[in-house]
KEZADREN-833386 format. One line per field, with one value per residue: z, x, y of N, C-alpha, C, O, CB in turn; residue in three letters; residue number from 0. Coordinates in Angstrom, 1 decimal. Glycine has a CB too. Layout:
N
n_z (Z ...);
n_x (X ...);
n_y (Y ...);
ca_z (Z ...);
ca_x (X ...);
ca_y (Y ...);
c_z (Z ...);
c_x (X ...);
c_y (Y ...);
o_z (Z ...);
o_x (X ...);
o_y (Y ...);
cb_z (Z ...);
cb_x (X ...);
cb_y (Y ...);
residu (ALA ...);
num (NUM ...);
END
This chain:
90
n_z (-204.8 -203.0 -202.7 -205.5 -205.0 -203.2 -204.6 -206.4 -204.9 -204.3 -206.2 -207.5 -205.1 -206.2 -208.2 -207.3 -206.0 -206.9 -209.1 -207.3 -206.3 -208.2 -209.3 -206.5 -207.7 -210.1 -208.8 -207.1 -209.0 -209.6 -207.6 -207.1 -210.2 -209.8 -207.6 -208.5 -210.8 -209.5 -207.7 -209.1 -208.5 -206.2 -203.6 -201.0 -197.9 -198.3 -200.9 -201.5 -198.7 -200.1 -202.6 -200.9 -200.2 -202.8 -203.4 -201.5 -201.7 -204.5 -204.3 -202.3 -203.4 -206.1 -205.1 -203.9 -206.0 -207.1 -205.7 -204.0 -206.6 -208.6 -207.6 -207.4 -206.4 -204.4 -204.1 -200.5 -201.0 -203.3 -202.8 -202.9 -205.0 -206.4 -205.9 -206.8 -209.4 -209.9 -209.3 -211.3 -213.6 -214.3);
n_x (155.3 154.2 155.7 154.5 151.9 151.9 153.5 151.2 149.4 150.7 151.2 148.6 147.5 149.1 148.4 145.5 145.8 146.9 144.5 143.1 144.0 144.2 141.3 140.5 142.2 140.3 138.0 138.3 139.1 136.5 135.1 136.1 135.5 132.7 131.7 132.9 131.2 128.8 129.2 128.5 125.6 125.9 127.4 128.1 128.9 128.2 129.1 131.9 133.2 132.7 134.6 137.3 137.3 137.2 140.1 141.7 141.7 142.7 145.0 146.4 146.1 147.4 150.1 150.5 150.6 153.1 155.1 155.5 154.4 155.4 158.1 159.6 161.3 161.3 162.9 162.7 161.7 160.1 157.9 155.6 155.2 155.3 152.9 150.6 151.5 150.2 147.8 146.7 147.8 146.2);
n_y (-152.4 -150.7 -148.2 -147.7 -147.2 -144.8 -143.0 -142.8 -141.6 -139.2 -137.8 -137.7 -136.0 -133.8 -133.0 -132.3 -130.6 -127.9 -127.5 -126.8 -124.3 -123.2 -123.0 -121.4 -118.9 -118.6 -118.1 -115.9 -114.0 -114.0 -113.1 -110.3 -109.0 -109.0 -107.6 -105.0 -104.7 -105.0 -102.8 -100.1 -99.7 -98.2 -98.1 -100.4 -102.0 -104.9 -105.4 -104.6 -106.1 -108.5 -107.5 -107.3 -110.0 -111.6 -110.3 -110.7 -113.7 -114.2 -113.3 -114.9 -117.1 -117.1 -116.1 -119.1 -120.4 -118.9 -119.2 -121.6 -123.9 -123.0 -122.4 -120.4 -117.4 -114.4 -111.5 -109.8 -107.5 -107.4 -108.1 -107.0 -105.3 -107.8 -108.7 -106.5 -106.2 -108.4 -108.3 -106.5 -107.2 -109.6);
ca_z (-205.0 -201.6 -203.2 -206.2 -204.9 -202.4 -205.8 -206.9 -204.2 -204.1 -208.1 -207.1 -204.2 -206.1 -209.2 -206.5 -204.8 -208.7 -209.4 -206.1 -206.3 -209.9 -209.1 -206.0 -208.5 -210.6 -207.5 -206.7 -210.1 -209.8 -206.8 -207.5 -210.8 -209.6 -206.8 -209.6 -211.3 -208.2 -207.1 -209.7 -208.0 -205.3 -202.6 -199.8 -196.6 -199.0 -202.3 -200.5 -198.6 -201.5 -203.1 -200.1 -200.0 -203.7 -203.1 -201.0 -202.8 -205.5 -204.1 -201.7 -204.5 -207.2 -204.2 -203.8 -207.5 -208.0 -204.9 -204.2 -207.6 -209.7 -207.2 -207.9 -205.5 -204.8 -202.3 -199.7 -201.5 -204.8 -202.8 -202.9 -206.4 -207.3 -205.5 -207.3 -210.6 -210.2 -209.4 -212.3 -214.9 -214.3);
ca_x (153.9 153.6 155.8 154.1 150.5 152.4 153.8 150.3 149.0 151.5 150.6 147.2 147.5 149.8 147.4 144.5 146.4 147.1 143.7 142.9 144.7 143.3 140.1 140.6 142.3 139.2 137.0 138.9 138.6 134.7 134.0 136.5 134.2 131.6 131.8 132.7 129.7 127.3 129.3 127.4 124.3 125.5 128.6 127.6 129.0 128.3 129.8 133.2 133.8 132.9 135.6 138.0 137.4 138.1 141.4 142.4 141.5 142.7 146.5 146.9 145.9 148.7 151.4 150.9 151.0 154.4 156.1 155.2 154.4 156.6 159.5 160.0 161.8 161.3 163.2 161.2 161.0 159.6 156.7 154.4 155.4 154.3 151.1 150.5 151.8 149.5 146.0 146.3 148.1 145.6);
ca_y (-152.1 -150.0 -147.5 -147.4 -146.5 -143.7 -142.2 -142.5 -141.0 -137.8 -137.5 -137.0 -134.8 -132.5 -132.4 -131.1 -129.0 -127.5 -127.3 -125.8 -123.0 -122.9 -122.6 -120.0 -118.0 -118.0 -117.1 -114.6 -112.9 -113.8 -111.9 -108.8 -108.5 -109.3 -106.6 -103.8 -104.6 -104.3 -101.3 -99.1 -99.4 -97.5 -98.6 -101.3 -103.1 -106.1 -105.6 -103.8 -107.3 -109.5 -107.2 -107.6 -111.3 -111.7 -109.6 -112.4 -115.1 -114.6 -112.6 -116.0 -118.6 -116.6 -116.5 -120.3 -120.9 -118.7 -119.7 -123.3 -125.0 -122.6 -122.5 -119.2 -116.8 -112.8 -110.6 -109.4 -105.4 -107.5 -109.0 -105.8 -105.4 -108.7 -108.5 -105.4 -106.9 -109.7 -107.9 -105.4 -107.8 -111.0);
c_z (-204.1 -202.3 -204.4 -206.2 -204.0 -203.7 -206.3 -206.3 -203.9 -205.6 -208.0 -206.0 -204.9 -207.4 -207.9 -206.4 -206.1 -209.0 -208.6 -205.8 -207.9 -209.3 -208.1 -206.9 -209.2 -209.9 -207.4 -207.6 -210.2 -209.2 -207.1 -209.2 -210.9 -209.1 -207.4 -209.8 -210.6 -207.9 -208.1 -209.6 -206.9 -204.1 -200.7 -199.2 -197.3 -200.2 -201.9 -200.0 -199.3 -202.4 -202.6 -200.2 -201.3 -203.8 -202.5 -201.4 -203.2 -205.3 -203.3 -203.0 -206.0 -206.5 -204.2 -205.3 -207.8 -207.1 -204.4 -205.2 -208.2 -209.4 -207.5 -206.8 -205.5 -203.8 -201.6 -200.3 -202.6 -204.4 -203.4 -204.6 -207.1 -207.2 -206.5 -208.5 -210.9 -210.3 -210.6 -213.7 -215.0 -214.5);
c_x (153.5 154.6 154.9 152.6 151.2 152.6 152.6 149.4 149.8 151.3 149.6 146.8 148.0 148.6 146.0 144.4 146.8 145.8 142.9 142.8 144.0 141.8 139.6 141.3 140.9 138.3 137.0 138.8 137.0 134.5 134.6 135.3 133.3 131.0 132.3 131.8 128.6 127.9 128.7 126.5 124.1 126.8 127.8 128.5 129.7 129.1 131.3 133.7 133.8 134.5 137.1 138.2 138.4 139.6 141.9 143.0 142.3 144.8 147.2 147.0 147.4 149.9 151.6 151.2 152.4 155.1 156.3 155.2 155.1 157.9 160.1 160.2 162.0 162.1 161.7 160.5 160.7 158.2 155.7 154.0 155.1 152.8 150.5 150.5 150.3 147.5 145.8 146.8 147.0 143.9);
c_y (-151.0 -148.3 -147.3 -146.8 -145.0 -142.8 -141.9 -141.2 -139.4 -137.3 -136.6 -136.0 -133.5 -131.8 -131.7 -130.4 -127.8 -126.8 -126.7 -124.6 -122.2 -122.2 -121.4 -118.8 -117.5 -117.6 -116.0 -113.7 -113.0 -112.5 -110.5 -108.4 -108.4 -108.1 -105.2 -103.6 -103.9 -103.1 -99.9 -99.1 -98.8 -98.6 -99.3 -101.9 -104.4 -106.5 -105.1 -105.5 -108.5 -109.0 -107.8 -109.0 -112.0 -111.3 -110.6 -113.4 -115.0 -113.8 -114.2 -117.3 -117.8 -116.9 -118.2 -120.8 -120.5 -119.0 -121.2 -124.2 -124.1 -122.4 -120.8 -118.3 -115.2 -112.5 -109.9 -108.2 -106.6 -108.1 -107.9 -105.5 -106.6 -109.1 -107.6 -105.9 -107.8 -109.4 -107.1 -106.2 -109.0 -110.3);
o_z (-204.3 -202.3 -204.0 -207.1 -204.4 -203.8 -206.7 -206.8 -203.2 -205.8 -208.1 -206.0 -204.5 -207.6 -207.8 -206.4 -205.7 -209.2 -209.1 -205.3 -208.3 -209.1 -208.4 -206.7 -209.0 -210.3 -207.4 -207.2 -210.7 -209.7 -207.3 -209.1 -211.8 -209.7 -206.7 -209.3 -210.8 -207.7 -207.6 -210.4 -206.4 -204.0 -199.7 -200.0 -197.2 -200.4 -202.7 -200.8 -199.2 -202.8 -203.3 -200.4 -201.3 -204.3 -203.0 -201.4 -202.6 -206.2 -203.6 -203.2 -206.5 -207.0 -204.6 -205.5 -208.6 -207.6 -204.4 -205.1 -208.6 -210.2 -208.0 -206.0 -206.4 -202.8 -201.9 -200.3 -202.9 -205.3 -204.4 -205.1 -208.2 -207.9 -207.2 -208.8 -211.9 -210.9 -211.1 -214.8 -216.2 -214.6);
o_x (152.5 153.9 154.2 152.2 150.6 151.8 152.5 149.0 149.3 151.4 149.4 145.8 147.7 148.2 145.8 143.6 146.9 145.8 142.0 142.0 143.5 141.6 138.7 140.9 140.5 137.6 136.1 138.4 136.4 134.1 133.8 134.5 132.7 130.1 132.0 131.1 127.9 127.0 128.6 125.9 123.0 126.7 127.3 129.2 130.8 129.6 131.9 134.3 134.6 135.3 137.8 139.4 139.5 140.3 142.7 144.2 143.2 145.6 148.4 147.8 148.1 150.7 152.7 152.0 153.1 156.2 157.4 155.8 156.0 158.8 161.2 159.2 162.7 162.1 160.5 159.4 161.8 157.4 155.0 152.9 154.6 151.9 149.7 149.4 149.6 146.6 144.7 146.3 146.9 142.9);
o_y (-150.4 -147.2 -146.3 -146.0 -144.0 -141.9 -140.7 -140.2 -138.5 -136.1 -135.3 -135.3 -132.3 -130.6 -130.5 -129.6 -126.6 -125.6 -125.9 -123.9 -121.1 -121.0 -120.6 -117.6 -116.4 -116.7 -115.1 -112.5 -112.1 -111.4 -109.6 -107.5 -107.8 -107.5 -104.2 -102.7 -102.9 -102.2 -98.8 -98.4 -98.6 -99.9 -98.8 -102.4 -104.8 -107.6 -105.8 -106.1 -109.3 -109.8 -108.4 -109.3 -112.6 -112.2 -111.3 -113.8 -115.6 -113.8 -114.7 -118.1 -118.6 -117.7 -118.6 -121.7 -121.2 -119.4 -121.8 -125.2 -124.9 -122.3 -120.5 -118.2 -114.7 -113.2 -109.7 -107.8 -106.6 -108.5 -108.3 -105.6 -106.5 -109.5 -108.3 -106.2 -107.9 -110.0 -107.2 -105.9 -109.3 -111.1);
cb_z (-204.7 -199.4 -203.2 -206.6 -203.8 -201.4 -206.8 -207.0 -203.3 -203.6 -209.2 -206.9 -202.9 -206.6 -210.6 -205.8 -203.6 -209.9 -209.8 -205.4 -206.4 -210.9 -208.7 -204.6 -209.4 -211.4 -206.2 -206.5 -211.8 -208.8 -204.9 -207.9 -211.3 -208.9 -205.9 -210.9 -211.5 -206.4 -206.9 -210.7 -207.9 -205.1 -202.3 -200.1 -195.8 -199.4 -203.6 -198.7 -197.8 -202.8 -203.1 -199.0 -199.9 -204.4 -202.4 -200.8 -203.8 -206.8 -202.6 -200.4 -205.6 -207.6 -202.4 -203.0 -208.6 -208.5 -203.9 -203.9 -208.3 -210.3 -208.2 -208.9 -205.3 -204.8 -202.7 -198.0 -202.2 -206.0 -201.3 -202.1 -206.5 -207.1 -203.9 -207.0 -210.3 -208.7 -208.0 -212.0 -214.9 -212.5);
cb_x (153.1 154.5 156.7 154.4 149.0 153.8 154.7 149.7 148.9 153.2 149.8 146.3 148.4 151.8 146.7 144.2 148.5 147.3 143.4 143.6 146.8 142.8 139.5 141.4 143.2 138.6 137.2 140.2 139.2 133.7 134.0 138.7 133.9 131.6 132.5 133.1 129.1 127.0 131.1 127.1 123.7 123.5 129.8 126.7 127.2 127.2 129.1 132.4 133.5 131.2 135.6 137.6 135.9 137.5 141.5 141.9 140.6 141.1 146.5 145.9 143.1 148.9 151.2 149.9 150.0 154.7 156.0 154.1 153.1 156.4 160.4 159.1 162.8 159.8 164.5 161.4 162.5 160.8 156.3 155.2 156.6 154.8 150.8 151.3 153.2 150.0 145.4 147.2 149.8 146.1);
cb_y (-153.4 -151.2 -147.5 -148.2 -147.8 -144.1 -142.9 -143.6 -142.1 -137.9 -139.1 -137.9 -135.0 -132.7 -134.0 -130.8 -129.4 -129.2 -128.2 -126.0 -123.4 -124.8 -123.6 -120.1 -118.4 -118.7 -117.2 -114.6 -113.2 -115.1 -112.1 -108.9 -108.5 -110.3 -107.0 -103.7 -105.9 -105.4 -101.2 -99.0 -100.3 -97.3 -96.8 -102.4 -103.5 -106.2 -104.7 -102.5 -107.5 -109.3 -106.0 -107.2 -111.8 -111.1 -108.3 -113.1 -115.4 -114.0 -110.7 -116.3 -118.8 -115.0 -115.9 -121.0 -120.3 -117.3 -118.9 -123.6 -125.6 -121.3 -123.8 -118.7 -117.5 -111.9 -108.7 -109.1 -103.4 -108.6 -109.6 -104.2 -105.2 -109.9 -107.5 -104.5 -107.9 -110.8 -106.8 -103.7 -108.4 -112.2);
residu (UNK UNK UNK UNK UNK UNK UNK UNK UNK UNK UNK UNK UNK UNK UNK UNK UNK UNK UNK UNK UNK UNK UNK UNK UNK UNK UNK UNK UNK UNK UNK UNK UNK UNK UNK UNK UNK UNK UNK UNK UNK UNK UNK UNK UNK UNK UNK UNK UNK UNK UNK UNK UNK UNK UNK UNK UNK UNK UNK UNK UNK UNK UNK UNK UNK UNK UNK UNK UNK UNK UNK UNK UNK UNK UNK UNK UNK UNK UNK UNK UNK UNK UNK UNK UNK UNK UNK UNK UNK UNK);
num (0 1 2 3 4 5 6 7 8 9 10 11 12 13 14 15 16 17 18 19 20 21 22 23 24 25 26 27 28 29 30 31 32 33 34 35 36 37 38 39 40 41 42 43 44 45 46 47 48 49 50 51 52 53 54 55 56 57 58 59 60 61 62 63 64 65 66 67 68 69 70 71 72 73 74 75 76 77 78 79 80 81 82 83 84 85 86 87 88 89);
END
């Protein structure tokens, strides 16, 4: 029984942590379009680090999706390249 709620309990951590990552992905594309948009009204302080932030977001929440839940393994020269990959393909 004591296993069985533990198993439950690692089920549902991993789905969070899933949905987590999920959702800072979609942040992350929020604020980067978001911060295009506003940037045609003229370049700010404000819309620059909303960009930046997005860039973050949304490069950290992909890394943990392809290297943690997909197991998936780069050489170190392929990181840049997947960074890169990942902001202009997504």
């Amino acid at each position: 029984m004591i296993e069985n709620k533990e198993h439950s309990r690692s089920q549902l951590g991993k789905l969070i942590s899933k949905y987590l990552v999920f959702v800072g992905m979609f942040i992350g594309a929020g604020f980067i379009s978001g911060s295009i948009v506003h940037l045609g009204e003229g370049i700010n302080p404000w819309d620059i680090s909303i960009l930046v932030i997005g860039v973050i977001l949304f490069l950290v929440s992909t890394s943990i999706q392809e290297f943690v839940f997909n197991k998936r393994s780069i050489k170190e020269s392929g990181v840049l390249k997947f960074l890169l990959y990942s902001l202009v393909y997504h």
